[in-house]
Each structure stands twice: as C-alpha cells, then as structure tokens.
TIVO-2410 file (N, C-alpha, C; in nm, 3 decimals):
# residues 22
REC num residu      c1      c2      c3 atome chaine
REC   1      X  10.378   6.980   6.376     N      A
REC   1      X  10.496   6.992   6.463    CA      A
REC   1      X  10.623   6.973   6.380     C      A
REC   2      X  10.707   7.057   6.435     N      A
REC   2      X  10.834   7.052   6.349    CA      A
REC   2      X  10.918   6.931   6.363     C      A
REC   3      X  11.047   6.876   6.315     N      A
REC   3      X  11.148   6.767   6.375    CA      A
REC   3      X  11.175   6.809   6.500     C      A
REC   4      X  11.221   6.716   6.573     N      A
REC   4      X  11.331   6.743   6.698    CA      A
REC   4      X  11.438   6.809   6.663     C      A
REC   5      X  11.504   6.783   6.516     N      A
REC   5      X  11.643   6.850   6.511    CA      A
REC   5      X  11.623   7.026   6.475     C      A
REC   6      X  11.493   7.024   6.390     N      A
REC   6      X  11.480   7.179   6.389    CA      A
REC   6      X  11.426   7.193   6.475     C      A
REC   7      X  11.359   7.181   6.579     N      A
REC   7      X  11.311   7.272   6.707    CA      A
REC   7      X  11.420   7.307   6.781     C      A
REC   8      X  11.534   7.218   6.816     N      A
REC   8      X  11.671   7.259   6.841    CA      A
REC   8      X  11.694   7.359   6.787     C      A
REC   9      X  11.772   7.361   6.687     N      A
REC   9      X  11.839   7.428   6.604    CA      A
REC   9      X  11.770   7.564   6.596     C      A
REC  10      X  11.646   7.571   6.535     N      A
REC  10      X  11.579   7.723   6.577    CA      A
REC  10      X  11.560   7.768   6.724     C      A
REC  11      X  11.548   7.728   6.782     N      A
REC  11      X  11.537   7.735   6.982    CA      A
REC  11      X  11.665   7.804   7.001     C      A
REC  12      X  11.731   7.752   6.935     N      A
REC  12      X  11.898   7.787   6.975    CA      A
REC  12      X  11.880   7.942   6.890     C      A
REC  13      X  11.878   7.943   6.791     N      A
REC  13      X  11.904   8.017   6.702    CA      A
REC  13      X  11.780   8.161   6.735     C      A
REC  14      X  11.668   8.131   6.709     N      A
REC  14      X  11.564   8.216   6.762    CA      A
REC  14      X  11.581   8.222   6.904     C      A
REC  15      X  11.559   8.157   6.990     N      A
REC  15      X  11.555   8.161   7.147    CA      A
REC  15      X  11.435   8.040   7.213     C      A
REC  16      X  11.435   8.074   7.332     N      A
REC  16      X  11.361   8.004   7.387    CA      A
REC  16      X  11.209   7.959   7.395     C      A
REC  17      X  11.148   8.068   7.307     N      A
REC  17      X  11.032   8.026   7.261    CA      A
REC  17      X  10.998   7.943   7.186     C      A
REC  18      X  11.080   7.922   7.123     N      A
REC  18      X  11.065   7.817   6.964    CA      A
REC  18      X  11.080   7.667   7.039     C      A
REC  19      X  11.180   7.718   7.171     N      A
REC  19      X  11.215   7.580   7.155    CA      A
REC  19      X  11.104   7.519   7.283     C      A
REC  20      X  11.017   7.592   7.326     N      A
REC  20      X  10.896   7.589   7.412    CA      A
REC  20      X  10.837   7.471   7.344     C      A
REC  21      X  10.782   7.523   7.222     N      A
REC  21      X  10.714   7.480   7.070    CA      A
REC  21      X  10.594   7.518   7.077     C      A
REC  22      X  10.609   7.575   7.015     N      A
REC  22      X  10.532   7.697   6.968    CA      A
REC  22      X  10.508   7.717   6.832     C      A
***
C-alpha cells in the first residue's frame, strides 16, 4: 500500500480510482 500523502496526491492527479486504492 502506498502513503496516505501519495494516494492523495495521485487520486487527485490520476482520478478517483487511485484514490479508491487500487
């Protein structure tokens, strides 16, 4: 699993899947 601050940051950036976690 990634950090909290990059699952943000890509979620934002990629979209809402990333920030699912995935």
């Amino acid at each position: 699993m990634l950090d909290p601050k990059s699952v943000v940051e890509n979620g934002l950036l990629r979209g809402p899947i990333q920030h699912h976690g995935l």
